[in-house]
N, C-alpha and C positions, 0 to 999 in steps of 0.2 A: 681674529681667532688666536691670533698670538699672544695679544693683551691677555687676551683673556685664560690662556694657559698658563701665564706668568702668574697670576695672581687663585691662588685654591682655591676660596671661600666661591669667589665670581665662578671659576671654570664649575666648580661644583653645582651651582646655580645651573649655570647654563645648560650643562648636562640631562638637570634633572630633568629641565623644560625641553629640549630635545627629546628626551627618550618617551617623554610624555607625551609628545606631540607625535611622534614616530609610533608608537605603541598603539594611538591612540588611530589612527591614519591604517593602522595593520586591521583593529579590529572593524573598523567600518568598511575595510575591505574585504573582510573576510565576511562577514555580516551580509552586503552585498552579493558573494560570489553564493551562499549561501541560501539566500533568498531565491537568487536566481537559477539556482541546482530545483529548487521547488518548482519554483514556476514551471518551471520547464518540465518535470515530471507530470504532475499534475496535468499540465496538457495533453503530454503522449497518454496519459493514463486515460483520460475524457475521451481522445479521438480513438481508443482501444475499442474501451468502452462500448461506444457507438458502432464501430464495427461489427463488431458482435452480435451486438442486438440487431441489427441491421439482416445479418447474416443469419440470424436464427428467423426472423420474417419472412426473409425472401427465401432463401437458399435451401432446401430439403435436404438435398443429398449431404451439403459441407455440414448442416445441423447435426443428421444423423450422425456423422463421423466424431462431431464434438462431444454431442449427447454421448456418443458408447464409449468415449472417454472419460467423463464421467462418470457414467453408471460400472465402467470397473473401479473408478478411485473409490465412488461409494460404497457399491460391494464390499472391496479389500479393507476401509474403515468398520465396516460393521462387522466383517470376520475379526479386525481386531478386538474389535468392542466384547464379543463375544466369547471371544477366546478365555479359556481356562486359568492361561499360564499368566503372568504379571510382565505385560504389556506397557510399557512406557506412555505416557501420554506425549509424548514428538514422535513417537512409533508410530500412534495413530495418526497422530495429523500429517505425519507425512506423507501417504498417497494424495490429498488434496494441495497440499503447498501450490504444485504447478498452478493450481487453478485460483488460489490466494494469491499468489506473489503478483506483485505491480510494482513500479518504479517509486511510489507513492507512499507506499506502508510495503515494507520488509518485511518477512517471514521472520525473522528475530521479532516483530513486533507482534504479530500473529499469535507465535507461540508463549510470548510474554504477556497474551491478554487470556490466550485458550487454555495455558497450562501456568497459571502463575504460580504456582508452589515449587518452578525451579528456575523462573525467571524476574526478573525485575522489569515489571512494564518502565517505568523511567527511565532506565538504563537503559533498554529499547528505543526508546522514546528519543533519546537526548543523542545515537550513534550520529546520526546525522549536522549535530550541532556541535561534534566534538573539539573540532578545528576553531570554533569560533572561541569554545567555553576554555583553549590553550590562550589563546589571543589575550581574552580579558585575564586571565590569569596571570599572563607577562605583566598587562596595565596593573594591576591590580601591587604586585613585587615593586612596580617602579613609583608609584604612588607612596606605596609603605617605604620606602627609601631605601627601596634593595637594587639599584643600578649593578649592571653586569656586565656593561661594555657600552666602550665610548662613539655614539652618533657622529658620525661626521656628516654634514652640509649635503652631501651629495647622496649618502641614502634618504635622507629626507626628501629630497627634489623628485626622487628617482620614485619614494612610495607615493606622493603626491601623483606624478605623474598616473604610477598604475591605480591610485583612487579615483581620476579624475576617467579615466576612459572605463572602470567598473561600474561608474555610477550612471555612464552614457549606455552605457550595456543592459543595466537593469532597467531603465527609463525605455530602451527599445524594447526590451520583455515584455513587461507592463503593458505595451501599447498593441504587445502583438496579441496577448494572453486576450487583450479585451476586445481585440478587433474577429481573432478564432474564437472565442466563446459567445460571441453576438447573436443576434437574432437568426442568423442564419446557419448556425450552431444547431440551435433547438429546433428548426424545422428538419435540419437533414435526418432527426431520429425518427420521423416518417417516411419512408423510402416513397412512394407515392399517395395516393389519393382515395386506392381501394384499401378502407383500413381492415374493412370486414373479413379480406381476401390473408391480409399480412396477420391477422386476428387469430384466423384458423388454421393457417402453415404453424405459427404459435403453439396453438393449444391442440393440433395432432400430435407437435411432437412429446409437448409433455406430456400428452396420454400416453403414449407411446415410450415414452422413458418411466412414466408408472408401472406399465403393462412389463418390461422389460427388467424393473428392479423388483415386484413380483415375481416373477416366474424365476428369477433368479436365486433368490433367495426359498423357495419351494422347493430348488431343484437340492441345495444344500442341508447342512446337516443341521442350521439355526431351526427347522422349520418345523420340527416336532415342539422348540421351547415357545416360537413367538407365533403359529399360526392361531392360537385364540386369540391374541391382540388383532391380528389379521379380522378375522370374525367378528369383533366387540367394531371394529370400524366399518365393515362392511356394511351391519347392522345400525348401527346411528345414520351414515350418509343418506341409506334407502329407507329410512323410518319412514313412515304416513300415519296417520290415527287411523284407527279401525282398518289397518290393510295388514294382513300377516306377510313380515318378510320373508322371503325362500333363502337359505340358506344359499350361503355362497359356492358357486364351483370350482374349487381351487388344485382340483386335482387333474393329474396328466393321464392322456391315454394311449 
């Protein structure tokens, strides 16, 4: 390395080829940790998931508690909806967020795909790859022959090192991702064997979050504007040829 300092043209060479190698070492490191921030989301997001569902089959009572947390986030979006005054669209979608957000897609993305006239989905899109799209952009300076500081021997050894244990990192990801999403993955989403029993814990409760976002919205002030929508539906679901439908009962006593 001495030689090679005494002499410009060489040092400048060699330089290049360092920084290039270095730069180069950075972004397949970062690319790597990158990936592996994914993976790893995506899992917990799957085994969420699953719980969940799992939870709304078996579980009544936790169901109910989740459902009535919904059915006020719902509520409160369609009072916004309804509302008079000039309502922001992240106003709206804010009572749902908690029920959007996941480790997987961000509420930045959410609202850059729900309200895109003040967000940039790409730009949403790309938060997560920020670090990586810095990386290649150093490569990219060092390439065009913009060096900005001189490699020495030992940060190269040193990123080497931390590429070689990132890329045994993501190799153990990989193998965990596809050992937890196996076959035994997609039977746990049947809690047991009575599917008929998990069927109708199911479809009580969504009747039952119908019945509950009805009567909600009856009890409010929306319900003088939207109760003939109410009516024009009630009428389609209970149509029969030749059977006259009964008007619906939607009033409290």
């Amino acid at each position: 390395m001495e030689f090679v300092q005494t002499v410009p043209k060489v040092d400048t060479v060699v330089q290049g080829i360092l920084q290039t190698s270095f730069h180069s070492m950075m972004l397949a490191t970062v690319t790597m940790d990158t990936v592996e921030e994914i993976l790893s989301n995506v899992l917990e997001d799957a085994n969420q998931l699953q719980m969940t569902y799992r939870m709304l089959l078996t579980n009544e009572s936790e169901t109910s508690v989740w459902l009535g947390r919904v059915l006020d986030s719902v509520m409160e979006v369609v009072m916004k909806l309804m509302s008079p005054g000039n309502v922001k669209c992240e106003e709206r979608l804010a009572p749902l967020e908690w029920l959007l957000s996941s480790n997987s897609i961000k509420n930045e993305v959410w609202r850059a795909m729900i309200c895109p006239s003040n967000h940039s989905l790409q730009q949403a899109l790309l938060l997560d790859w920020m670090p990586l799209i810095q990386k290649a952009q150093g490569l990219y300076s060092t390439l065009t022959g913009k060096p900005y500081f001189n490699i020495p021997l030992s940060m190269i050894l040193s990123e080497w090192h931390e590429l070689y244990e990132n890329s045994m990192k993501l190799s153990e990801r990989l193998s965990s991702v596809s050992q937890e999403l196996g076959e035994e993955y997609w039977k746990n989403w049947m809690p047991d064997n009575n599917t008929e029993l998990n069927t109708g814990t199911l479809q009580k409760s969504l009747v039952w979050f119908l019945i509950s976002l009805g009567e909600r919205i009856e009890k409010s002030d929306l319900w003088p504007t939207v109760k003939d929508y109410f009516y024009m539906a009630y009428w389609i679901l209970n149509y029969s040829p030749d059977v006259t439908t009964q008007p619906a009962n939607c009033s409290f006593t």
